[in-house]
VOGU-3710 file (C-alpha; in Angstrom, 3 decimals, decimal comma):
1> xxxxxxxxxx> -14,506/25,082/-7,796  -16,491/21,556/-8,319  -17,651/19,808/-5,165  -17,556/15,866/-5,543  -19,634/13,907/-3,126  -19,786/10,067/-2,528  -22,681/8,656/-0,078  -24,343/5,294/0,923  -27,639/4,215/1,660  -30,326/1,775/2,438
11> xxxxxxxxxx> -33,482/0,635/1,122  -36,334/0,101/3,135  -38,003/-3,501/2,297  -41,718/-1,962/3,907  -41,991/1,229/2,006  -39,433/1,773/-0,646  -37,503/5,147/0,626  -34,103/5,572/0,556  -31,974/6,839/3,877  -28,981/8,732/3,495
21> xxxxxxxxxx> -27,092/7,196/6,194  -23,746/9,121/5,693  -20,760/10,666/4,012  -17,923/8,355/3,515  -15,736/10,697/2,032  -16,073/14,097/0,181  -13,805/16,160/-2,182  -13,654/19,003/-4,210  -11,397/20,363/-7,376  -9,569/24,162/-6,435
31> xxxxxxxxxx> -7,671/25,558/-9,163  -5,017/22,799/-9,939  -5,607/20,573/-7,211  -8,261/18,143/-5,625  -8,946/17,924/-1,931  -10,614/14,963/-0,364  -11,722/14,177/2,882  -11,468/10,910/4,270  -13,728/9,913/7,645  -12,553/7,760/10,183
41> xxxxxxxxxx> -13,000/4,120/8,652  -13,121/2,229/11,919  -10,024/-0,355/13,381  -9,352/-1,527/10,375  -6,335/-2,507/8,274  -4,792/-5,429/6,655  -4,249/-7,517/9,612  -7,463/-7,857/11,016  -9,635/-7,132/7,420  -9,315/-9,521/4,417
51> xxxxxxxxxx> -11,784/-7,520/2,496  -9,828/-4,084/3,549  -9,898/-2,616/0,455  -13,721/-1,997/0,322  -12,885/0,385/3,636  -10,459/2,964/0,642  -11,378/5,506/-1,161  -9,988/4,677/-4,933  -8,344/7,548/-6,607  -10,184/6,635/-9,866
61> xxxxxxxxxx> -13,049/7,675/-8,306  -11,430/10,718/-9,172  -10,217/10,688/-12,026  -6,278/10,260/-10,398  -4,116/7,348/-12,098  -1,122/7,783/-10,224  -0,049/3,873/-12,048  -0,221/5,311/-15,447  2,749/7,541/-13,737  4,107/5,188/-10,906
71> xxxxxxxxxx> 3,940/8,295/-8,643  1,812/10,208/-6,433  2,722/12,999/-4,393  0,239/14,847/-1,326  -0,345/16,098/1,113  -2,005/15,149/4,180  -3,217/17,064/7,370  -4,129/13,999/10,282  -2,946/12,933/13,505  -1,940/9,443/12,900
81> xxxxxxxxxx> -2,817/6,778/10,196  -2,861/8,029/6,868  -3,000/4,231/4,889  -2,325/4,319/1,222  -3,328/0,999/-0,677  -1,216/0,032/-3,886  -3,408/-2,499/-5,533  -3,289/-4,944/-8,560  -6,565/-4,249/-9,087  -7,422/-0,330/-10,666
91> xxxxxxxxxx> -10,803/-0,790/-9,016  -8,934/-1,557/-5,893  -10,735/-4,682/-5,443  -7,571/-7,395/-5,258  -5,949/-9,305/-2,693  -2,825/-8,726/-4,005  -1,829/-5,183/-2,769  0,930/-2,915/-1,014  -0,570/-1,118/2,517  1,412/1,547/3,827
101> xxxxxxxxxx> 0,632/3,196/7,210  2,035/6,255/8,304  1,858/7,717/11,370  0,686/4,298/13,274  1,021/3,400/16,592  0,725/6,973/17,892  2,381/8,832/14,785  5,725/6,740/16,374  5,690/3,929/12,714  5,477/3,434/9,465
111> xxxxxxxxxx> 4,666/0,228/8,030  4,694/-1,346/4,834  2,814/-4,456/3,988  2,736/-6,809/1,287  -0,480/-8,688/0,056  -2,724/-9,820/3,103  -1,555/-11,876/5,857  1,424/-12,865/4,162  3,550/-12,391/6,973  5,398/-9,535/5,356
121> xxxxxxxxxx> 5,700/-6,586/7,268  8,448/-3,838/7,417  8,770/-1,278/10,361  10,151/2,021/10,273  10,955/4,312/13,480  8,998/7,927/12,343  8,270/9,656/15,514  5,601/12,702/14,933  5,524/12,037/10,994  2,168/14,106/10,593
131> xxxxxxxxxx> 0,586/16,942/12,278  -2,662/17,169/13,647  -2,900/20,817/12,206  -0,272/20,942/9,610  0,039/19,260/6,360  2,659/17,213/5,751  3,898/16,392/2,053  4,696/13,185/1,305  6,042/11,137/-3,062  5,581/7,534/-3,604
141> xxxxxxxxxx> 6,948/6,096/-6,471  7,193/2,496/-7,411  9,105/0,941/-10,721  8,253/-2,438/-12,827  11,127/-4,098/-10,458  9,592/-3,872/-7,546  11,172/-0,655/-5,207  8,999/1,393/-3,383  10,040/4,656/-2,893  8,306/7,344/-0,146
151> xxxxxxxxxx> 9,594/10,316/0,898  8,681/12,887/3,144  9,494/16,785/1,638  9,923/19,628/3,686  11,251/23,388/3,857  14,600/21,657/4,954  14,646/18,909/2,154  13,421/15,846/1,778  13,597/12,950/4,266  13,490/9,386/2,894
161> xxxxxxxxxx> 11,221/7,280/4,608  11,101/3,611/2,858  13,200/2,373/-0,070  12,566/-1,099/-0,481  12,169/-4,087/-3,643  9,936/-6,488/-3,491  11,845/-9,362/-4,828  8,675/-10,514/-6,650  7,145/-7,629/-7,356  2,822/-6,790/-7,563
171> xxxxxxxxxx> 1,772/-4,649/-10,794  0,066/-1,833/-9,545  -2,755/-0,409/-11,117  -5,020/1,307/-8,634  -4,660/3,505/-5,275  -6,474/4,030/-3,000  -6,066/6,401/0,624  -8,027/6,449/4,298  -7,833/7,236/7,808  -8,698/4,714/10,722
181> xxxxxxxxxx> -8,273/4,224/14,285  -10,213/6,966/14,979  -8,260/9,235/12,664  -9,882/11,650/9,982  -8,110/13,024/7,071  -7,426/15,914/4,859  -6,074/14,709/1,539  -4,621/17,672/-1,140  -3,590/16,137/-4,419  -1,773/18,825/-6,819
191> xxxxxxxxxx> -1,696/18,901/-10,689  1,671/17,613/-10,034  0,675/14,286/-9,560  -0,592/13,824/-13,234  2,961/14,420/-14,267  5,363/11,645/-14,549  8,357/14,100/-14,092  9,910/13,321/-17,308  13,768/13,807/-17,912  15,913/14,395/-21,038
201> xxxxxxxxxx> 19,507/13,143/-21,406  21,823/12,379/-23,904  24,128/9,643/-23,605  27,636/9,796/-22,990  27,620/13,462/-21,784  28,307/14,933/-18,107  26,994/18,388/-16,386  30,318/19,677/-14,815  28,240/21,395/-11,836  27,643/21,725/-8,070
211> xxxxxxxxxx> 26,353/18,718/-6,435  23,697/18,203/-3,936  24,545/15,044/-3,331  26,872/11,704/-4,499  25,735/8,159/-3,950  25,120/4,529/-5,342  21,699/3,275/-6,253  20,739/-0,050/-7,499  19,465/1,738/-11,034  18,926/5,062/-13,153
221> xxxxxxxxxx> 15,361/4,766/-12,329  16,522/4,882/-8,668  18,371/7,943/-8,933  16,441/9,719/-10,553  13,605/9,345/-8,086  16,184/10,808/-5,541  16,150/13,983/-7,741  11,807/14,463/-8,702  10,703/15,340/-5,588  13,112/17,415/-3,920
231> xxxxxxxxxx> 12,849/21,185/-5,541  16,688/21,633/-5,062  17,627/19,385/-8,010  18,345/20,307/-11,167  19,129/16,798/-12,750  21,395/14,101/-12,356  24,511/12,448/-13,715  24,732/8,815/-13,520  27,496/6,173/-14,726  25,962/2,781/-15,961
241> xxxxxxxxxx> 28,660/0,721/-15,080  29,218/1,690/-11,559  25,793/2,927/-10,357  27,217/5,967/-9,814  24,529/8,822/-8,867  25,049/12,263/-8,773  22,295/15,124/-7,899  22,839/18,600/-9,448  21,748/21,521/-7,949  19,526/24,170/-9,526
251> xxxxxxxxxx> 21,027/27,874/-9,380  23,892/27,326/-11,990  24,594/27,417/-15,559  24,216/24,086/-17,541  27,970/23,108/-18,405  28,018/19,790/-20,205  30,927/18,013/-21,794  31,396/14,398/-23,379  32,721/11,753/-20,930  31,712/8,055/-21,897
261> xxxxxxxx> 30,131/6,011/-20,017  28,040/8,795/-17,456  24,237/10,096/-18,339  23,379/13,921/-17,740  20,167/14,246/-17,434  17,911/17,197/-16,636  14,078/17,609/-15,887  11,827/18,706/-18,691
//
């Protein structure tokens, strides 16, 4: 186990010693994951901050690079407002940037925002989201068109929580995580997160299998962020042409066949 530590301090001008005036945040590496701890940062967020991402811890710090991926899955054990920063800065130091809250207003909302004070805020109804005493698991993903994907896994499945392009979309190259309002924060980050859940496929074939699920999404990178995080899912097949996405369920025997047109594709 490896204990990481960040602190701040203060110089005295009349005799040179330095005070330790507190913790900010503290992790430590367990096996394949890192846990961090993230101390309430004060009322603070987007809205009423301009400089709000000084008040984030930055993965990097780390050594995470959830961009180099465009995903980051953990887990997070805190009453109400877990914020996650998606910035266009790796050092987290932008004014361009994605904030999502979850669990504000009293663990009742989520919110996504985009850039600072640019009016552009989306609301979604989450009542009891996190747990003051449980962790709750939670994937974002994000592609080069702009869609921001989170999710919410549990023993039942997975719930999706925002799905949502950005029309003109940020490049993200740093994250950073924190608790406010009075809200502290257990963060566990899994080896999982350092893989980008790669898939093979071979064009023009189909799996003739059972289906978790049949839908339409905007693009193959879409549906195939339906199938990553959920445990259930074997692969997918999806049709070019029609958008056509279908989630395969794990349990079964591969049976493939040639049908133009359609993608199977299964996780590596």
């Amino acid at each position: 186990m490896r204990f990481i530590s960040h602190t701040f301090a203060i110089r005295s001008m009349t005799n040179n010693l330095v005070f330790i005036l507190g913790m900010v945040c503290h992790g430590y590496t367990y096996g394949d994951e890192i846990r961090i701890k993230t101390l309430n940062s004060g009322n603070t967020d987007s809205y009423t901050n301009p400089n709000v991402f000084e008040d984030y811890t930055s993965l990097s710090d780390y050594r995470i690079f959830p961009s180099e991926k465009q995903f980051f899955r953990f887990e997070i054990e805190t009453c109400h407002d877990a914020f996650i920063l998606l910035s266009a800065g790796i050092d987290l130091k932008s004014h361009d940037f994605y904030e999502i809250c979850i669990g504000g207003s009293g663990n009742k909302k989520t919110y996504l925002r985009r850039k600072y004070n640019d009016d552009n805020q989306f609301t979604f109804s989450t009542p009891d989201i996190l747990g003051c005493t449980e962790k709750s698991t939670f994937v974002i993903r994000w592609t080069f068109d702009g869609t921001i994907y989170l999710v919410k896994e549990s023993t039942v499945g997975t719930e999706t929580v925002i799905d949502w392009t950005d029309p003109i979309p940020l490049l993200i190259q740093g994250v950073g995580i924190m608790t406010v309002w009075g809200s502290d924060g257990l963060w566990i980050i899994r080896s999982s997160t350092f893989s980008n859940g790669l898939y093979c496929g071979v064009p023009s074939t189909y799996g003739n299998m059972k289906f978790l699920s049949t839908s339409i999404q905007r693009s193959r990178m879409i549906c195939l962020f339906k199938c990553s995080p959920n445990s259930a899912c074997l692969g997918v097949n999806f049709k070019e042409e029609t958008n056509d996405c279908e989630l395969v369920s794990v349990g079964q025997l591969i049976d493939k066949s040639i049908r133009s047109g359609w993608s199977f594709y299964t996780k590596c």
